[in-house]
C-alpha positions in Angstrom: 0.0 0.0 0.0 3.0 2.3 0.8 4.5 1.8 -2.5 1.1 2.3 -3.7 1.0 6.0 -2.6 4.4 7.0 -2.9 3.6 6.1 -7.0 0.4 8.1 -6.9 2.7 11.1 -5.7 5.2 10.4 -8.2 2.9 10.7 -10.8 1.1 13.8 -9.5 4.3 15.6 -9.1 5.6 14.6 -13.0 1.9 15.7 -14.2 2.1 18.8 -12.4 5.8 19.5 -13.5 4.8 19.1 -16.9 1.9 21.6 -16.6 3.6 24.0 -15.1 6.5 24.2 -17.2 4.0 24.4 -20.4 3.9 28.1 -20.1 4.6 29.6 -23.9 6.2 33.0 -24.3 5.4 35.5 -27.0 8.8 35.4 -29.4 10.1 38.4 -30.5 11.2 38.0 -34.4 14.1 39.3 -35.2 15.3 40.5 -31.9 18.4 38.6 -30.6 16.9 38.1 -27.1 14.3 35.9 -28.9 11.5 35.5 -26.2 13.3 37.8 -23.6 12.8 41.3 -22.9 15.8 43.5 -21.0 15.3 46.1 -18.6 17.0 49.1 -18.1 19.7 47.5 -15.5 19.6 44.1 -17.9 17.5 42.3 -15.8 15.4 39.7 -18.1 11.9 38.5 -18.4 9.4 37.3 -20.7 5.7 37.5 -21.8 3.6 34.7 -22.0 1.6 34.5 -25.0 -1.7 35.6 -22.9 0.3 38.9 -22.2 1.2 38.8 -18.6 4.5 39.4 -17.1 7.1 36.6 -16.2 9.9 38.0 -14.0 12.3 35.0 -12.3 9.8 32.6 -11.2 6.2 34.8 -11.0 3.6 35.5 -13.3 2.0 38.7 -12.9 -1.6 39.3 -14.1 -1.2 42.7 -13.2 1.7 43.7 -15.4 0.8 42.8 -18.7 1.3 43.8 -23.0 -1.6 44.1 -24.8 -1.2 42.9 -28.9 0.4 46.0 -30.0 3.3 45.2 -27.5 1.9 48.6 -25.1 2.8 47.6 -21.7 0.5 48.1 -18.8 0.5 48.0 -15.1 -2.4 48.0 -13.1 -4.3 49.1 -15.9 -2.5 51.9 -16.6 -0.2 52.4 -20.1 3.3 52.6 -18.9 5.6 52.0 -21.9 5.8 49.2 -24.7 8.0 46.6 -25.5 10.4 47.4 -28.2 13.0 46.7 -30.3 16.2 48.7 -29.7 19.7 48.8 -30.7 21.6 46.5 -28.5 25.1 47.7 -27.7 26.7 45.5 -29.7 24.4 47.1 -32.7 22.3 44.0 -33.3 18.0 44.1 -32.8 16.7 43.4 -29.4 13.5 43.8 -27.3 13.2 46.0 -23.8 10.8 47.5 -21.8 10.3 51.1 -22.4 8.4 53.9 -21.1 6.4 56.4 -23.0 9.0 59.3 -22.5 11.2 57.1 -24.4 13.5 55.6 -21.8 14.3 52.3 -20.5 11.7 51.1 -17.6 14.2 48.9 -14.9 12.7 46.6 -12.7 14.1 46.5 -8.9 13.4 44.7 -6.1 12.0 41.6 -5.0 9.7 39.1 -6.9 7.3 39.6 -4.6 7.4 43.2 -4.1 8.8 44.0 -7.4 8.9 48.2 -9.2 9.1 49.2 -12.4 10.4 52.6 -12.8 11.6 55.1 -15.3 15.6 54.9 -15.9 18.0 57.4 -16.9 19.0 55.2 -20.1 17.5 56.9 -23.0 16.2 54.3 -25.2 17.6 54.0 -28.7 15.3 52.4 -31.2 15.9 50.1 -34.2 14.7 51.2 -37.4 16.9 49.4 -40.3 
């Protein structure tokens, strides 16, 4: 009967693994970051291809791209996600605010800001 549960719980915990690890993430064509997006400071994260934020390991529903890449928090239109020259020249996605510079992301996962930078953003337009 042990052996019994201990395979039940096996199973559970390879189903669930699998689940959770099925999140999909919007791609970025073209941009050398492919599904990841810099900040300001070069902290990365992702979208998932409902929109919503994935910084480290959390998903948040409150941060979150609409389809024309505008980036919102808390319902209110912060930025975008763009492509910009990286510095080594080449096509890349970051998040950006709508004065034109680079939004970094600081603290915590769990307590986490995002903020206007000093970095100017330069956009790609070859």
């Amino acid at each position: 009967m042990k052996f019994r549960y201990l395979l039940l719980v096996a199973l559970i915990l390879v189903v669930f693994s699998q689940s959770a690890s099925a999140t999909s993430y919007i791609d970025w064509t073209g941009s050398i970051n492919d599904t990841w997006v810099t900040d300001a400071s070069g902290d990365m994260l992702r979208f998932t291809t409902d929109g919503y934020m994935k910084y480290g390991s959390t998903i948040y529903t409150n941060v979150y791209i609409d389809s024309s890449a505008n980036l919102f928090m808390d319902g209110i239109h912060i930025g975008s996600v763009s492509y910009v020259l990286s510095t080594t020249g080449s096509k890349m996605t970051a998040i950006v605010d709508n004065n034109g510079y680079l939004i970094d992301i600081y603290g915590y996962e769990n307590n986490m800001t995002l903020d206007e930078s000093s970095v100017q953003a330069v956009f790609w337009y070859k």
